[in-house]
Residue, then its C-alpha position, 0 to 999 in steps of 0.5 A: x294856835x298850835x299845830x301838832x304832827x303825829x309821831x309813830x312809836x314816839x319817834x321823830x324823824x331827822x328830816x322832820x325834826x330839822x323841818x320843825x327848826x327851819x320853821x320855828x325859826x321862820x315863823x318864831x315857833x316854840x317846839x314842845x315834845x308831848x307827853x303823849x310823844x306828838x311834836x307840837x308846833x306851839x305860837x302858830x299865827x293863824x295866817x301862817x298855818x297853812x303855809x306851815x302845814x304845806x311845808x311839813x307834808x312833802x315829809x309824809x307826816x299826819x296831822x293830829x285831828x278829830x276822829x283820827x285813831x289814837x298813836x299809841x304811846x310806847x316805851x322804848x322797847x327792845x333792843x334800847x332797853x335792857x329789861x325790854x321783852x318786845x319790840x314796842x314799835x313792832x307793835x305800835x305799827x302792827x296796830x296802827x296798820x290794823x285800824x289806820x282806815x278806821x273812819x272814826x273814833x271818839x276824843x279822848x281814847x288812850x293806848x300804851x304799850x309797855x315791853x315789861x311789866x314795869x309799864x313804863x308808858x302808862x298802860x295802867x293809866x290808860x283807856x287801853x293799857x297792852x303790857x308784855x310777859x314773858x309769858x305773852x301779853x296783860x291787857x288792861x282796860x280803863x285806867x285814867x290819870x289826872x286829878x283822881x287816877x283809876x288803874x285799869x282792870x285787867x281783862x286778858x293774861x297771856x295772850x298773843x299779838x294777834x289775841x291783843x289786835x281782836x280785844x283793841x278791836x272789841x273795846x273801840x268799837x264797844x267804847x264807839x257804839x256806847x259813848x255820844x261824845x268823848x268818854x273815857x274806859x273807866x266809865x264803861x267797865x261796869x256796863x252790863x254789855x261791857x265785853x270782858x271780865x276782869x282777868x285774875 
């Protein structure tokens, strides 16, 4: 089995990053950087995983799970990228603080951030897809990757943080309240009660 610690804004924390070698070399683990920027403990023996789990919690990490809200997967940002126009973990944590205490959300919904529009994490690939302008924030919606990828719709132009926090609000719980199991964006775009229109 494998167990997978949440890593916000994609970063990893020095105190935990050496708790992951002092464990993998204790239980003979694999270390793998996800591309959805998770650290995942890979070869996790059943018997061990709690004892793994006790040890990495005193470092204040969480554990991916059903149900948990998203991480947004984000590119560097400013001040680390030269064509960077915000600070992405800014806006990561500002998400992640406005929904952290939400009780539930269905598998498989994906957000990025990207601080140009250059999209470098994916935003046009992803169930929720936050790209900033110099002229404030794109939103786009239901995009997907894998074998047949859709780019997303753009819904929102120019707008501010705060707008981007309301419209991230209206799409979850949207995609919640008309979805039994795990679904992704795309097939709720043309729901007759899909919230927004298509942004030109």
């Amino acid at each position: 089995m494998n167990i997978t610690v949440m890593l916000p804004a994609g970063r990893l924390p020095l105190n935990v990053m050496g708790k992951a070698y002092e464990l993998a070399e204790k239980y003979n683990l694999a270390v793998y950087l996800s591309t959805a920027q998770n650290l995942r403990l890979l070869n996790v023996a059943e018997e061990d995983a709690d004892a793994i789990k006790a040890e990495l919690a005193p470092l204040g990490v969480q554990f991916k799970g059903p149900g948990k809200f998203p991480l947004p997967r984000v590119c560097v940002g400013t001040p680390h990228c030269n064509l960077g126009i915000i600070d992405t973990e800014k806006l990561s944590a500002a998400i992640m603080a406005r929904f952290k205490d939400r009780a539930l959300t269905k598998p498989k919904l994906k957000i990025a951030l990207s601080a140009c529009p250059l999209a470098c994490s994916g935003v046009l690939t992803s169930d929720i897809g936050v790209m900033a302008t110099r002229a404030g924030f794109d939103v786009f919606a239901g995009g997907k990757g894998g074998p047949y990828p859709k780019i997303g719709r753009r819904i929102l132009r120019k707008a501010t943080e705060a707008e981007v926090l309301e419209v991230i609000d209206k799409l979850i719980n949207f995609h919640d309240a008309h979805t039994k199991q795990k679904q992704r964006m795309y097939k709720l775009l043309e729901h007759p009660e899909f919230p927004f229109l298509e942004a030109v």
